[in-house]
C-alpha positions in Angstrom: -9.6 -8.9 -28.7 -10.9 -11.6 -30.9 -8.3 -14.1 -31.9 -9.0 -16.1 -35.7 -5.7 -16.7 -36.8 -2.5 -17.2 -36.3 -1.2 -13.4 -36.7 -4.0 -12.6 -33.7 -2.2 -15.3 -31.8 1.4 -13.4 -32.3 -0.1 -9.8 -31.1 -1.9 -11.6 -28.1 1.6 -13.4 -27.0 3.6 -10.0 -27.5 1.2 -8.2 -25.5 1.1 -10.8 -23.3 4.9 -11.0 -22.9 4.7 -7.0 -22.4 2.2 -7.7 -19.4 4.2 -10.2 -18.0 7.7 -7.9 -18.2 5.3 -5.3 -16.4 4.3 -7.4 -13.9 8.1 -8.5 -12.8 9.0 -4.8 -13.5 6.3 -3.9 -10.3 7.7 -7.1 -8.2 11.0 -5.6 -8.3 9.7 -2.2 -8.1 8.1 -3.7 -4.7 11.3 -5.3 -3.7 13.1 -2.3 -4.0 10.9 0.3 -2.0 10.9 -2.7 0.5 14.5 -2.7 0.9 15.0 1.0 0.5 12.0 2.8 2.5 11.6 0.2 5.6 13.5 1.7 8.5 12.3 5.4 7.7 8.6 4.4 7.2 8.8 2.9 10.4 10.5 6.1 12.1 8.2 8.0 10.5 4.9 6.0 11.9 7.0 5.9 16.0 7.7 9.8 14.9 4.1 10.8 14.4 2.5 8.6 16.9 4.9 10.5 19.2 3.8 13.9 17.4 0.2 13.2 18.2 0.1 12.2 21.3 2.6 15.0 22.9 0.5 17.4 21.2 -3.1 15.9 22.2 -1.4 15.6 26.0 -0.2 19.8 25.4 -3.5 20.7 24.3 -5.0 19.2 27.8 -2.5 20.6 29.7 -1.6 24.1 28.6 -4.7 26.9 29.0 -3.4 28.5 26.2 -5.3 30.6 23.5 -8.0 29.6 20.9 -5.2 30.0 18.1 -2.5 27.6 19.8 -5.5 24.9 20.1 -6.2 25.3 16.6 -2.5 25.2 15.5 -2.4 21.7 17.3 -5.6 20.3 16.0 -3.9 21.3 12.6 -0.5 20.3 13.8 -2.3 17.1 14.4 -4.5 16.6 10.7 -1.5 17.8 9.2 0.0 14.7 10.2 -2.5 11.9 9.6 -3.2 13.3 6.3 0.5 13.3 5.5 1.0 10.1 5.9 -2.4 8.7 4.5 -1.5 10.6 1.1 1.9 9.6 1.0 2.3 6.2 2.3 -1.1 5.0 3.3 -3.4 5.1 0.2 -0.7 4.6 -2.5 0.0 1.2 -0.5 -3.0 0.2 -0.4 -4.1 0.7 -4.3 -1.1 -1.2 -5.0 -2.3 -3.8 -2.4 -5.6 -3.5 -4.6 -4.1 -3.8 -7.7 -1.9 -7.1 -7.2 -4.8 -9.0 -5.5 -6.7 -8.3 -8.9 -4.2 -9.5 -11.0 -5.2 -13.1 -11.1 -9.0 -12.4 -11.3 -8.9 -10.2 -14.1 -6.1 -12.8 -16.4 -8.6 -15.9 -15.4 -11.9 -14.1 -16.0 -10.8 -11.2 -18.8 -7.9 -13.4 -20.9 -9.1 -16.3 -23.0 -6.8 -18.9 -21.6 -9.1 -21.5 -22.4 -9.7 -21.2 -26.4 -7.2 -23.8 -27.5 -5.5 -21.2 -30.2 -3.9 -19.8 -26.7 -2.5 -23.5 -24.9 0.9 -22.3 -25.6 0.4 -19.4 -23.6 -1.5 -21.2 -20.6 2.4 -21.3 -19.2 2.6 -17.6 -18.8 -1.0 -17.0 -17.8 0.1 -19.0 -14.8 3.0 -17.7 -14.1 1.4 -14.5 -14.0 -1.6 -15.6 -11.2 0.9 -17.6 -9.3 2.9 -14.3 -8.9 0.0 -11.9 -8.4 -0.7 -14.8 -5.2 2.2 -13.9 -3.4 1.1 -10.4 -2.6 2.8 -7.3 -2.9 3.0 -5.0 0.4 4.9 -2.3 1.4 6.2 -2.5 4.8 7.4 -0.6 7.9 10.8 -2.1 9.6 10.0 -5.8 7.6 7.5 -6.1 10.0 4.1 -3.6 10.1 2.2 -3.9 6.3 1.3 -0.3 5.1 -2.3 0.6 4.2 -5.1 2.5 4.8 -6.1 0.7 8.4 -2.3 1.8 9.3 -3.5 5.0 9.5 -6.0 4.6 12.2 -3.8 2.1 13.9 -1.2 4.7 14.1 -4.6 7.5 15.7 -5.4 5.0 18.3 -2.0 4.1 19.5 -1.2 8.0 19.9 -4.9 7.8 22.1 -3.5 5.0 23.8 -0.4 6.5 25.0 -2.8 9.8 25.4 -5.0 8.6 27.7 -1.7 6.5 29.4 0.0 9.8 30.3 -3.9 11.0 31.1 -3.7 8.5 34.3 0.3 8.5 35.0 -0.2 12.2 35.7 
């Protein structure tokens, strides 16, 4: 958007204000799914790790038939691509998304014309929030993305190839 005059000025600052209500909106947002989806994300992630390793141990164990293998091996995908489609990858776009806030307002905006000083206030406001990093996280403690879903595969080959040597 070009900005000439003063009534360019006015539609840049509402639709700047309207960026900036968006932006708390998704902090809050954030916040919330924090506070609301910790503890079960992280039952979910000790719940499937269990999952796939019981069923990786079964499949060595039991001799059973061609169908029960592939029932487990589906069991098994069933479960990683659950929880990549679910928790993984929409974690991690909105990872994605907040780092690129700041870049895009200092390179895309025009902060620097001098019709726009009054607004230099929000425009940092708005980079010093996208800074802090929004994450989802497991128990307040594990950050959801898309390496959690290999971290979750190897610790269920961990304890796989643990029960591999107990017994």
């Amino acid at each position: 958007m070009e900005i000439e005059n003063d009534h360019d000025v006015e539609i840049y600052i509402r639709k700047l204000k309207s960026i900036l209500k968006y932006q708390q909106f998704l902090m809050r947002y954030v916040d919330y799914l924090n506070e609301l989806l910790s503890v079960p994300i992280a039952l979910l992630m000790v719940t499937s790790v269990s999952l796939k390793c019981i069923s990786m141990y079964n499949m060595t164990i039991n001799q059973g038939s061609i169908s029960d293998k592939g029932r487990t091996v589906v069991t098994i995908l069933s479960v990683i691509a659950e929880f990549f489609l679910a928790y993984g990858l929409p974690a991690q776009i909105l990872m994605d998304e907040s780092t690129a806030t700041a870049h895009i307002i200092y390179s895309e905006c025009k902060w620097y014309l001098p019709k726009l000083r009054c607004l230099r206030s929000y425009f940092l406001i708005m980079m010093t929030r996208s800074q802090r990093g929004v994450c989802i996280r497991a128990g307040n403690y594990h950050i959801i993305n898309n390496g959690t879903v290999l971290l979750m595969v190897k610790t269920a080959y961990s304890f796989y190839a643990f029960l591999q040597n107990v017994t």
